[in-house]
MARGU-10094 format. One record per residue (C-alpha): residue number from 0; residue in one letter; x, y, z. Coordinates in steps of 0.05 Angstrom, whole numbers, plus 5000, padded with zeros to 4 digits. Layout:
BEGIN
NUM/a/X/Y/Z
...
This chain:
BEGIN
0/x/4431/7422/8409
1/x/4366/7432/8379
2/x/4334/7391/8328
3/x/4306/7409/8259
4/x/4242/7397/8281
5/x/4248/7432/8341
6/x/4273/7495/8310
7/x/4212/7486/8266
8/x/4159/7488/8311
9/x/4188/7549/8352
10/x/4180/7592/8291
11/x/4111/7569/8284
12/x/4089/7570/8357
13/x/4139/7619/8382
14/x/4195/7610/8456
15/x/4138/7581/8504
16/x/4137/7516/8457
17/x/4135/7466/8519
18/x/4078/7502/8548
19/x/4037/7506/8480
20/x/4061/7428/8463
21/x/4026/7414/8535
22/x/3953/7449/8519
23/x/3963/7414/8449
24/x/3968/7346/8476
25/x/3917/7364/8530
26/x/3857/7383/8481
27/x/3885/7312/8442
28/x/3861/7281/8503
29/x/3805/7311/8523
30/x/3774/7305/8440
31/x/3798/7231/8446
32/x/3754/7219/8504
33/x/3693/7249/8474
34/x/3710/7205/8417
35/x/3701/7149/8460
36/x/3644/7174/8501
37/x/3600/7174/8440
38/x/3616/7107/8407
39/x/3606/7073/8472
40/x/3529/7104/8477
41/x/3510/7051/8447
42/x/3467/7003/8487
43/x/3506/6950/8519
44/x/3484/6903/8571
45/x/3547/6897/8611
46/x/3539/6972/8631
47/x/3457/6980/8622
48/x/3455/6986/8708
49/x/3497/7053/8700
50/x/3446/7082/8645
51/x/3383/7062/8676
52/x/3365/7125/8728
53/x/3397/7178/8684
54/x/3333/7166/8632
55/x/3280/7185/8689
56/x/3317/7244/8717
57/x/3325/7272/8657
58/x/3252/7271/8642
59/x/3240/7291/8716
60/x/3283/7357/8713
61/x/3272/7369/8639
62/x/3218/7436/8671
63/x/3266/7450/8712
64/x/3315/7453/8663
65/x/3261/7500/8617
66/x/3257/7544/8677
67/x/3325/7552/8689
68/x/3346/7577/8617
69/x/3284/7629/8620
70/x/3325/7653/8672
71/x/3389/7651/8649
72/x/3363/7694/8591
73/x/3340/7747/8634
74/x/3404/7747/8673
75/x/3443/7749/8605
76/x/3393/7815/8589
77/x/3416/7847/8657
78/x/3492/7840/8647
79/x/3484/7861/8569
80/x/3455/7922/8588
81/x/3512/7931/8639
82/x/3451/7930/8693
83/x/3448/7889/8763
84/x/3383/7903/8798
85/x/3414/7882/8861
86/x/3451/7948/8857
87/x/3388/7997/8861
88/x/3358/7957/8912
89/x/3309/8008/8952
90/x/3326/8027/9030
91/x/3290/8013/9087
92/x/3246/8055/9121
93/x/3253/8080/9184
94/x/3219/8054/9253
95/x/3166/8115/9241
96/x/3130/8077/9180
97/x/3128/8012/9204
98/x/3048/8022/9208
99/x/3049/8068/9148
100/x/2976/8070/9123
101/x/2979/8125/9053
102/x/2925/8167/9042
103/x/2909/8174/9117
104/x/2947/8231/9141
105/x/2897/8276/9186
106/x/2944/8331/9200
107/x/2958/8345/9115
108/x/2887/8332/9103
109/x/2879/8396/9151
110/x/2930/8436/9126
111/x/2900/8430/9054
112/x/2827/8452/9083
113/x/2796/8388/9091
114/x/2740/8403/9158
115/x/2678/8372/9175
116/x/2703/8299/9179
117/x/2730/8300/9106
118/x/2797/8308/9142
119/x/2787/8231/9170
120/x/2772/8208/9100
121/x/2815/8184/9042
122/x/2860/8237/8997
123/x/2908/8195/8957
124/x/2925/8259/8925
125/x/2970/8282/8975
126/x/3012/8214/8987
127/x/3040/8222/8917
128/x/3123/8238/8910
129/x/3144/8208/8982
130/x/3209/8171/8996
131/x/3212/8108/8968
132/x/3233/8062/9010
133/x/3212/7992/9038
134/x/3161/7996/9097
135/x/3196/7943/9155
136/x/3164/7898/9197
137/x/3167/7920/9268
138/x/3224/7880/9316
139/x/3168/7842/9356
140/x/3140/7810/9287
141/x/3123/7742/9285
142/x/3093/7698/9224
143/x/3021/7690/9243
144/x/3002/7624/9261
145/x/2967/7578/9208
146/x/2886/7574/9205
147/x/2848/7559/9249
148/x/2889/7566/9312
149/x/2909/7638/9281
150/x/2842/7660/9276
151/x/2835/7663/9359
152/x/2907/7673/9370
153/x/2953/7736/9342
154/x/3011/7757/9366
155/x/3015/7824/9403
156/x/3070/7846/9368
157/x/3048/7849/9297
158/x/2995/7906/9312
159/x/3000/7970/9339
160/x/2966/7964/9406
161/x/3008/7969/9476
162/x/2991/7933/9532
163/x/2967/7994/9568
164/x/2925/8019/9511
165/x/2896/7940/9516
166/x/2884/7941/9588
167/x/2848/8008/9595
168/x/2797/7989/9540
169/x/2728/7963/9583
170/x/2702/7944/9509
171/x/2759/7907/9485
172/x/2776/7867/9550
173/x/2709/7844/9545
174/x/2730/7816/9475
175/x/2795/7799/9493
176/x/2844/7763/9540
177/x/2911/7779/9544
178/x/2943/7694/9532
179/x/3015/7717/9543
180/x/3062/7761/9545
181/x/3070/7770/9467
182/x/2994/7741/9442
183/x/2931/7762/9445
184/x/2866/7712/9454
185/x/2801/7722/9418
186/x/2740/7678/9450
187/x/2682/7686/9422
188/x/2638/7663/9476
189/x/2657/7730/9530
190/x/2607/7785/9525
191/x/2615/7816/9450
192/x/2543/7828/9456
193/x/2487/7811/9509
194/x/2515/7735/9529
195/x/2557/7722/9477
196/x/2576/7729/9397
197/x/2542/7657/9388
198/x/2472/7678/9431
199/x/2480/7738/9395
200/x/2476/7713/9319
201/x/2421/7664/9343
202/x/2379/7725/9359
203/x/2388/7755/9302
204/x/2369/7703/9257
205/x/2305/7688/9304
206/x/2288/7768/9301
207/x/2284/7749/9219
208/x/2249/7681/9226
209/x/2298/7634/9223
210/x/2295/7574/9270
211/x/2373/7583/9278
212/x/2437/7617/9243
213/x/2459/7553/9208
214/x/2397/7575/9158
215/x/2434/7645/9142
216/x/2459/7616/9082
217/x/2391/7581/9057
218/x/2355/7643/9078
219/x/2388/7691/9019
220/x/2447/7709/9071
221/x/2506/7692/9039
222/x/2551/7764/9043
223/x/2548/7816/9098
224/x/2578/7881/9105
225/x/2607/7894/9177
226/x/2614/7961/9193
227/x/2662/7975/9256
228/x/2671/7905/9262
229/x/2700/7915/9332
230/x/2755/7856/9332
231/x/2724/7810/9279
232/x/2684/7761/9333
233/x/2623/7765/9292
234/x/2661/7757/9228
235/x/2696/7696/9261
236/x/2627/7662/9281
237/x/2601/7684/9209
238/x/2655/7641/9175
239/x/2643/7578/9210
240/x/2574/7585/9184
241/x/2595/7600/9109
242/x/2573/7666/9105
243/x/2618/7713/9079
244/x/2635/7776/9122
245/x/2670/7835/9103
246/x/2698/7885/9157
247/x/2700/7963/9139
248/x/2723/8010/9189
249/x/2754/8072/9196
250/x/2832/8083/9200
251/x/2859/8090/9272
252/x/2931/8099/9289
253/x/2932/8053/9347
254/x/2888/7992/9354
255/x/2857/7994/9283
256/x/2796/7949/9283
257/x/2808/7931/9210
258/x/2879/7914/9226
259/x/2872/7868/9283
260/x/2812/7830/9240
261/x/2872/7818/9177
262/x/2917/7799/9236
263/x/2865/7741/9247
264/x/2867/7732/9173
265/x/2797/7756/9162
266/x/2760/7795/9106
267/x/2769/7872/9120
268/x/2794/7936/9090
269/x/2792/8006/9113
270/x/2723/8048/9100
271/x/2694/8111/9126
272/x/2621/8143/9120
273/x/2643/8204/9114
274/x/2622/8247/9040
275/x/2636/8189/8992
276/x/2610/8125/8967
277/x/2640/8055/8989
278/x/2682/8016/8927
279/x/2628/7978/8923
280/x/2572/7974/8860
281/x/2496/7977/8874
282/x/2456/7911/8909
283/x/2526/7886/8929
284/x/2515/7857/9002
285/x/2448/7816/9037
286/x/2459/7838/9106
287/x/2487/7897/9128
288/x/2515/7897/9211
289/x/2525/7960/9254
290/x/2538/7944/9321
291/x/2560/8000/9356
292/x/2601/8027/9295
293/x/2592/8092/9317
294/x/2562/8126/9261
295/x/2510/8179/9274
296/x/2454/8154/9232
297/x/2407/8211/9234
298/x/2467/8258/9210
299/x/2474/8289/9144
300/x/2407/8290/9126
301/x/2396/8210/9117
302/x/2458/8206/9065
303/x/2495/8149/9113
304/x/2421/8112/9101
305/x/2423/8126/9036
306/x/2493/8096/9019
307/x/2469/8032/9056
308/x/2412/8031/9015
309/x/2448/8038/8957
310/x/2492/7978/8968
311/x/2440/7931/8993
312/x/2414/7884/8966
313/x/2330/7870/8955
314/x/2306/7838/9004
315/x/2367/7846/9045
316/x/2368/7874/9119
317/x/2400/7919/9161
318/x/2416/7911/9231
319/x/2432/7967/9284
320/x/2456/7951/9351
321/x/2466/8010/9398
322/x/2456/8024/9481
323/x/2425/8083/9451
324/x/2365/8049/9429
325/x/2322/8045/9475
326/x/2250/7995/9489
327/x/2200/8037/9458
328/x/2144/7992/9485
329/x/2109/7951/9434
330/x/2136/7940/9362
331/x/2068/7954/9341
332/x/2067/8025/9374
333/x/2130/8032/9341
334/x/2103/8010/9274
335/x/2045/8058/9268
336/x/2093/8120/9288
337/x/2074/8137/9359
338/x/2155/8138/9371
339/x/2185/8142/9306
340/x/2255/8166/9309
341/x/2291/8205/9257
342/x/2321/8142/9224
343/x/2254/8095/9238
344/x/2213/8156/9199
345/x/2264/8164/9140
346/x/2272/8089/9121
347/x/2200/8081/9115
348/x/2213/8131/9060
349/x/2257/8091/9027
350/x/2217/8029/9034
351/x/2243/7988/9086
352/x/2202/7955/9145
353/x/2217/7948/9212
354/x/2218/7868/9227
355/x/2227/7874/9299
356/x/2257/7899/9366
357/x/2298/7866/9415
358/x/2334/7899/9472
359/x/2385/7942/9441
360/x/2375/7912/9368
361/x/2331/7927/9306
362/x/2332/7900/9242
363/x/2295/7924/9179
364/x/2289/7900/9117
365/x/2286/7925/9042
366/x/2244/7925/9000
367/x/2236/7871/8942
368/x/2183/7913/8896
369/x/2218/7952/8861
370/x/2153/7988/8839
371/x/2145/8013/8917
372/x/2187/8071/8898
373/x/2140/8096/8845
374/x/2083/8076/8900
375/x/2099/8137/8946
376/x/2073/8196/8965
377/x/2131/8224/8990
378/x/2208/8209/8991
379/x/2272/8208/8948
380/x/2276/8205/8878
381/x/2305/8152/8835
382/x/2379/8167/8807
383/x/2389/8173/8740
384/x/2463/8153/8733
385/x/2483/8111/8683
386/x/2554/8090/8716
387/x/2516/8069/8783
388/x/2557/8007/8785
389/x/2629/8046/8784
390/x/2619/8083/8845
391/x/2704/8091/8856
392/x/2693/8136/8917
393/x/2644/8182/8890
394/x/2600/8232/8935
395/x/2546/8214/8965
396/x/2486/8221/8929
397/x/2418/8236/8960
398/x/2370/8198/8915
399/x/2355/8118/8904
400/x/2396/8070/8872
401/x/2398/8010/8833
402/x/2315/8000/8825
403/x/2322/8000/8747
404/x/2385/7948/8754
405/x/2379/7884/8720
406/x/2400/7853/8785
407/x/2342/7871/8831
408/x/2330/7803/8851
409/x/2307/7786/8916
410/x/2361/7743/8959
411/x/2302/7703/8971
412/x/2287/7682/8901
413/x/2359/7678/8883
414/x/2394/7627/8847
415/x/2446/7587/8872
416/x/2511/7630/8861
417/x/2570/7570/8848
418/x/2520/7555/8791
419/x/2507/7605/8748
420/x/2460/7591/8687
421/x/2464/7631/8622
422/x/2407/7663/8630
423/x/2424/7685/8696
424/x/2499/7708/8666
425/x/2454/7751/8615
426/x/2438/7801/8672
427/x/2510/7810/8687
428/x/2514/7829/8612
429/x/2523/7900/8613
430/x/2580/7894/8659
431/x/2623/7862/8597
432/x/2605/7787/8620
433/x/2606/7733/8564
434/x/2570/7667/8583
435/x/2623/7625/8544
436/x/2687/7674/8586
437/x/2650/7654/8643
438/x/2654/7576/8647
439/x/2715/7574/8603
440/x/2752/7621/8656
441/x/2731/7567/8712
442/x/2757/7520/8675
443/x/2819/7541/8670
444/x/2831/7559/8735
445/x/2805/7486/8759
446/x/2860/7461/8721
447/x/2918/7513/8738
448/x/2906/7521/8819
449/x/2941/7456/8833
450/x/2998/7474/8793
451/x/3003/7545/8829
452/x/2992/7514/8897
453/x/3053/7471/8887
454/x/3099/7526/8879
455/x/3091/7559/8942
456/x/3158/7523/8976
457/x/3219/7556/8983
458/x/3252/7505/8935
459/x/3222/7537/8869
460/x/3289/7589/8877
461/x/3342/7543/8881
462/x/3380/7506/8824
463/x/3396/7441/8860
464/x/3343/7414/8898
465/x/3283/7374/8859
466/x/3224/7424/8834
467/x/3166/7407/8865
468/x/3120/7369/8818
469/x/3068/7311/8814
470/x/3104/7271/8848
471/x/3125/7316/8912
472/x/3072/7326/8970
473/x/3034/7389/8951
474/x/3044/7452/9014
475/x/2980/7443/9066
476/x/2922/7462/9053
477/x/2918/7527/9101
478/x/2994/7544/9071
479/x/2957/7609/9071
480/x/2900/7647/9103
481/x/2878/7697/9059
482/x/2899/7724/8971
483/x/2887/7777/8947
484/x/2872/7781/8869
485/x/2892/7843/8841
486/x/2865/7833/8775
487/x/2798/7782/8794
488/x/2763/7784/8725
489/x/2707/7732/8742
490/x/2718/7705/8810
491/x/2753/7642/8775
492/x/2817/7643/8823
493/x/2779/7646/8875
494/x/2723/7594/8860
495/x/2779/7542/8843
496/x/2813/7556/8904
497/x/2747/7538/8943
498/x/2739/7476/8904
499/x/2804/7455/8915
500/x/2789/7460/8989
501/x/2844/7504/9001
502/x/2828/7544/9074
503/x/2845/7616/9043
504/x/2788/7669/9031
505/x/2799/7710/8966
506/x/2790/7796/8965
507/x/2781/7800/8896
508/x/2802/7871/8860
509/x/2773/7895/8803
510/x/2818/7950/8767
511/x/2783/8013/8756
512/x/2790/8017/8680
513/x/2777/7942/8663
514/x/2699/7918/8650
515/x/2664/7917/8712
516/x/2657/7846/8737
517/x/2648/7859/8809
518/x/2576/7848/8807
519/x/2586/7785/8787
520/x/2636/7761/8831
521/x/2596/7791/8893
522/x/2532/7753/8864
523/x/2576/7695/8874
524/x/2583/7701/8949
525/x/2653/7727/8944
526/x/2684/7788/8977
527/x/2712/7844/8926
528/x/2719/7923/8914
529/x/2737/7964/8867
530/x/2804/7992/8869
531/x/2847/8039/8820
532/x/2922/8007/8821
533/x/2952/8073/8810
534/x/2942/8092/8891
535/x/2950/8054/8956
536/x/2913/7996/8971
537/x/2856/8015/9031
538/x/2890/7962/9085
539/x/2942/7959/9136
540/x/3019/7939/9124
541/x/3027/7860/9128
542/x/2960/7838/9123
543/x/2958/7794/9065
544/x/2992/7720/9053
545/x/2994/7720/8974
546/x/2992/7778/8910
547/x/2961/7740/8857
548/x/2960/7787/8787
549/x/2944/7751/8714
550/x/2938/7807/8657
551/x/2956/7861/8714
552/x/3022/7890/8685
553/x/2994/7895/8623
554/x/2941/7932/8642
555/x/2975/7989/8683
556/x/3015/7995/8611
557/x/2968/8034/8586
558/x/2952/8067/8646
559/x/2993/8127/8676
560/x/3016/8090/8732
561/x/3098/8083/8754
562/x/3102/8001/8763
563/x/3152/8020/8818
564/x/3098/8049/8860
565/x/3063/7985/8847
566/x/3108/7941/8869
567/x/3120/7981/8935
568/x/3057/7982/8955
569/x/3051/7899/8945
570/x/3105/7899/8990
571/x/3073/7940/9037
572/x/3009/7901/9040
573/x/3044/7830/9044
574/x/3076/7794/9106
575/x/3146/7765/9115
576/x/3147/7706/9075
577/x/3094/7722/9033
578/x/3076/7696/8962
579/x/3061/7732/8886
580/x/3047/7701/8833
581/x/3043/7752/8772
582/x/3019/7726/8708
583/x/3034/7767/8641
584/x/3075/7768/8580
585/x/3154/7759/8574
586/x/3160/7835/8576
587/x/3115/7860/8626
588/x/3148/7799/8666
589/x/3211/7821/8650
590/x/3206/7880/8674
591/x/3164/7859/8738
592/x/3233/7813/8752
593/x/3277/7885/8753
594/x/3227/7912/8807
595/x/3227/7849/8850
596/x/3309/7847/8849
597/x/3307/7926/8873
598/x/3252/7912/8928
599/x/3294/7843/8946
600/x/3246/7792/8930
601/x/3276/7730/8911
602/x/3247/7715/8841
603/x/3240/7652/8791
604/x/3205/7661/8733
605/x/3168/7595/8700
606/x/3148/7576/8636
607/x/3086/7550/8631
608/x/3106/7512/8562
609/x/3036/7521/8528
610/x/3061/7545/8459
611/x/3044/7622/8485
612/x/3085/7688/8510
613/x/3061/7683/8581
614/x/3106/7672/8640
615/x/3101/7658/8715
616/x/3132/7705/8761
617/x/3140/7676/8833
618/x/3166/7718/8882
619/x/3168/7711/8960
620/x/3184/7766/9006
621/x/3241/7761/9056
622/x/3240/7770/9128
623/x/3280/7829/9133
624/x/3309/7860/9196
625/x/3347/7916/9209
């Protein structure tokens, strides 16, 4: 028979009393031994060897910790709005666009009415509305090998050239060597040009009298355009002597020169001399190489001229190597016009001298008086546009540039570019440059590049293992070959990367829309272009190792840009197991986290902990395979 009490308690807790009197008894328990959890926390030396290491991990993984509830939040945001990303993730594409290069399409640029060339050139216009979907890397891709052995060794697979197409091509099997099966070997040393790429840059730097190329850099030559870089030889030999090249060439389906120069993790982008302007402000480059490019210099009236003019710098020079140029004799025949050719007669009209002549080669070089413009009898006229230094694919224009710029500085008389005085920022002035930004920017980024370097490991997106931190050994140095900076501002990403010795080169974008800084950063002996984020990047899919964006998302707020498109074409332009590193407010970052998820990017965002809004957003790109 029941008991009083017993009869009590079922009224209160209802039938199931033993299973209620259980959980009752259970949370007793469990409160008593967090009752005597806390009143033993204090210190006691009989148990002091089981407190000791918690102290230091603690303080270890208290970042970690911060990190983790950043992203905790955002999940929390995701399933209150009854949203997984994970669900919209985007398709592949199919085995067709695994080269996909937008903008590019010949046979739409024909149907439209493009002739005359213009159907080679870029129309971003009609690229707009296509399938989204995620361009795939083709089955034969392999991660390129690490600087420097990737530099003279690529894997065959990762462009589009077949071995046929390889084999019948006299001018690049004289570049070449097929290694393997599935690489391809670059030596410099067989036959680019005459007996070598090595003999062949010593000639050119004796032709402007220089004693060898090691004194490019002391000379003034510091940046050189390289147009129809062939495979990137030249480039290659230009690096090891700390000059920076730049590859533009024209977009080929198979065996894209541009291409197979990222491939060896050089400086290039796609380019055409066609009817508009390069991305590139006035006085941008000191030496300007066509070796065989192909480009019919006495066509369209001296324009192709022109637009080298326009983007050289004073002093600079421009070399033209072709089997159609042939000995004419003495240079000093040549010089007074006994055998002037078309382009000899027009760039004396533009003032430019002919230094000298060897074999197949001449070099000329600009001007440095500005004032021998007004000096002639004869020639173009001086342009009158005020937005000479935004020249975002404009036409070509048929009239000098740049002699009324505040930069017309010799590269002979020019000041050392890592160390920029404020008088020297005051010509950059107009172009939204503040002395104070300037060094302040460097600064920063002096202090932050170790910080981002360390969280390119694979551990930053999971929970358990150790963060990397001070204490962890930092990735290697050549962790990757070449960034791109999508929003560059001053140069400061890159300039800290080169200080901290890291064996990347930088392209560094300036949005069209933001002040114009890329005069400054080209000044600087860096590689840049202007670029409007709202169309397709100008490369090849695959060819960069890390997306670096601080201020970015922001900015393309308040443009009319879809952030989706953005993000597709970043994943487009960046290998397998490539980095990003976006910079921006909680929002914009926010929302950059929904994009990654749908493009399957694995994601952690950081907070920086300095008191502000900004977050880290570092992503890496899977290896995906179909």
């Amino acid at each position: 028979m029941r008991s009083y009490w017993f009869n009590k308690l079922s009224r209160i807790f209802g039938h199931k009393i033993r299973h209620n009197w259980f959980l009752l008894c259970l949370l007793s328990i469990v409160a008593l031994v967090a009752l005597l959890g806390s009143s033993s926390s204090s210190p006691s030396s009989d148990f002091d060897f089981l407190d000791g290491p918690r102290l230091p991990n603690v303080v270890t993984n208290y970042r970690k910790l911060k990190e983790q509830a950043v992203i905790d939040y955002f999940d929390l945001r995701f399933l209150n709005s009854g949203t997984n990303p994970r669900q919209n993730e985007l398709p592949l594409c199919g085995k067709e666009r695994e080269n996909y290069v937008p903008c590019y399409n010949v046979s739409a640029n024909l149907l439209v009415g493009f002739k005359d060339g213009e159907e080679f050139d870029r129309h971003c216009e009609l690229s707009r509305d296509e399938e989204r979907c995620l361009v795939r890397a083709p089955k034969e891709y392999k991660i390129p090998l690490r600087w420097p052995a990737g530099r003279d060794v690529i894997w065959s697979g990762n462009v589009k050239i077949t071995k046929d197409q390889f084999l019948s091509s006299g001018s690049m099997t004289k570049r070449m060597m097929l290694l393997e099966e599935n690489q391809i070997a670059f030596h410099n040393d067989d036959g680019l040009i005459f007996d070598g790429v090595k003999d062949y840059s010593r000639q050119l730097a004796e032709m402007i009298g220089l004693g060898s190329d090691l004194d490019f850099p002391q000379a003034g030559v510091q940046t050189m355009l390289d147009i129809g870089c062939g495979f990137g030889s030249f480039g290659a030999h230009l690096v090891s002597l700390k000059v920076m090249p730049v590859c533009i060439a024209a977009y080929e389906l198979t065996g894209g020169q541009a291409q197979l120069a990222l491939e060896r993790g050089l400086p290039a982008m796609i380019g055409n001399f066609i009817s508009r302007q390069l991305p590139y402000p006035a006085l941008s480059f000191d030496m300007i190489h066509c070796a065989q490019c192909g480009i019919d210099w006495d066509g369209k009236d001296g324009m192709f001229i022109i637009e080298v003019d326009r983007v050289l710098k004073p002093g600079g020079y421009f070399v033209l190597t072709s089997p159609m140029i042939k000995p004419q004799g003495s240079l000093l025949a040549t010089k007074k016009g006994n055998m002037l050719t078309p382009v000899e007669d027009f760039t004396q009209k533009i003032c430019w001298s002919l230094l000298d002549q060897q074999d197949e080669t001449l070099i000329w070089q600009k001007t440095a008086d500005a004032n021998c413009y007004a000096a002639r009898k004869t020639g173009l006229p001086l342009c009158q546009d005020e937005n000479e230094s935004k020249p975002y694919y404009r036409p070509l224009v048929k009239c000098i540039t740049g002699a009324n710029n505040n930069r017309w500085i010799s590269i002979h008389n020019r000041f050392n570019s890592s160390r920029f005085t404020s008088h020297e920022l005051e010509l950059h002035g107009k172009y939204c440059v503040q002395s104070l930004d300037f060094y302040e920017d460097r600064d920063n980024w002096k202090s932050a590049i170790r910080n981002y370097w360390s969280l390119l490991t694979p551990l930053i997106f999971s929970d358990h293992p150790k963060r990397p931190g001070d204490e962890d050994p930092l990735p290697p140095y050549n962790m990757v070959r070449n960034v791109m900076d999508m929003n560059a501002h001053y140069g400061g990403f890159n300039a800290a990367l080169l200080e901290g010795k890291k064996s990347a080169w930088v392209m560094n974008v300036v949005p069209v829309g933001t002040g114009n800084t890329l005069p400054l950063i080209l000044d600087q002996g860096f590689a840049g272009v202007l670029h409007d984020w709202c169309e397709p990047f100008p490369t090849y899919p695959r060819t960069y190792d890390m997306l670096h964006g601080n201020g970015l998302l922001s900015h393309l707020s308040s443009e009319k840009c879809r952030l989706m498109d953005l993000f597709l074409e970043m994943d487009r332009i960046l290998r397998p197991e490539g980095w990003v590193v976006l910079s921006d407010n909680v929002g914009a970052i926010e929302m950059a986290r929904t994009h990654a998820a749908q493009i399957r990017w694995e994601a952690r965002v950081i907070d920086p902990q300095n008191g502000s809004d900004q977050r880290l957003l570092v992503c890496q790109k899977p290896f995906l395979r179909k």
